[in-house]
N, C-alpha and C positions, 0 to 999 in steps of 0.2 A: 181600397185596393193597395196592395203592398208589391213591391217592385226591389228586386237587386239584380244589380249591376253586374258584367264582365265586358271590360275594356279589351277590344285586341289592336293589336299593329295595323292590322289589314283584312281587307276581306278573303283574303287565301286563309288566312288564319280562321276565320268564321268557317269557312268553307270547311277545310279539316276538320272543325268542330264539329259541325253537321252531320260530316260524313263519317264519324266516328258512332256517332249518336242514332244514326239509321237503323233501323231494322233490318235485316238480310233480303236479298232483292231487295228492296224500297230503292231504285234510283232516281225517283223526281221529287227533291223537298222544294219547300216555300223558302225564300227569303222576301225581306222588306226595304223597299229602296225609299226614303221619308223623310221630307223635311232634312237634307242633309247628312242621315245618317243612314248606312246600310245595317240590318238587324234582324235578330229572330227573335220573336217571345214564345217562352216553353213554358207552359203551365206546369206550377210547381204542385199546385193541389188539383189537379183533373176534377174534384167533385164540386168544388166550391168554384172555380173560375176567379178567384181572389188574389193569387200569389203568382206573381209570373218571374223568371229570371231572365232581362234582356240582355243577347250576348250581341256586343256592335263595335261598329268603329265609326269613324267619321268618313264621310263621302258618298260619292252618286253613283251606282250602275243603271245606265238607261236601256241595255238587254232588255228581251222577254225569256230568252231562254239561255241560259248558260251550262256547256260543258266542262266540270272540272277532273281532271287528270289527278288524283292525290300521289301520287309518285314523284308528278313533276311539281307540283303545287302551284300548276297556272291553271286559268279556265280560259274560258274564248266564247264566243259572243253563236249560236247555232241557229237552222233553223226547224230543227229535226231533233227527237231524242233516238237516235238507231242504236248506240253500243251499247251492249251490257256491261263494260268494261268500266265502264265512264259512272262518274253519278251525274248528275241534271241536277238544277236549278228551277226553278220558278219566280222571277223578281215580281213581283207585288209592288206596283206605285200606285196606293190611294190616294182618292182626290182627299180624304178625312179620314181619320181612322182613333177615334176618340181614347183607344185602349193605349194606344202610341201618343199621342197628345199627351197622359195624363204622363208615363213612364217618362217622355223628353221633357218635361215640367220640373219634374222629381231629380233626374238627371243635372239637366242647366242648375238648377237649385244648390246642388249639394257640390257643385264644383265650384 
């Protein structure tokens, strides 16, 4: 498996990243809250499942759901997704998650 890296400030900054990256309507993405680091992996080869790019930062959000505002660049903790306005979150905390194991591996390594 091959794995690159994008470091951000924060998870606002993921956040913006995300919701850049959305497709039109799509207001509920995944994130991953794991071992200390908040992150997404985006398949870089869709056919192959081989190449991922993790884009994280360090820290915990313990939400299930989160509403981010990209205007204001805050989110907030919901328990409901109702606006269209807004995008949504979905935190993902695996008890294991072996694709993330091998990436935080790779990561801790190369620092």
């Amino acid at each position: 498996m091959h794995f690159e890296f994008e470091e951000f400030e924060s998870p606002e900054d993921i956040f913006v990243y995300m919701s850049t990256m959305a497709p039109p309507m799509k207001s509920m993405l995944p994130i991953n809250s794991y071992r200390g680091y908040i992150f997404s992996m985006i398949p870089l080869n869709p056919t192959t499942g081989d190449s991922y790019l993790i884009i994280y930062t360090k820290g915990k959000i313990g939400e299930k759901l989160l509403e981010f505002d990209m205007n204001m660049k805050k989110y907030r903790p919901v328990e409901t997704a109702d606006r269209a306005d807004k995008i949504y979150f979905v935190v993902l905390t695996p008890k294991r998650n072996t694709i993330a194991d091998a990436a935080i591996k790779e990561l801790e390594k190369s620092t």
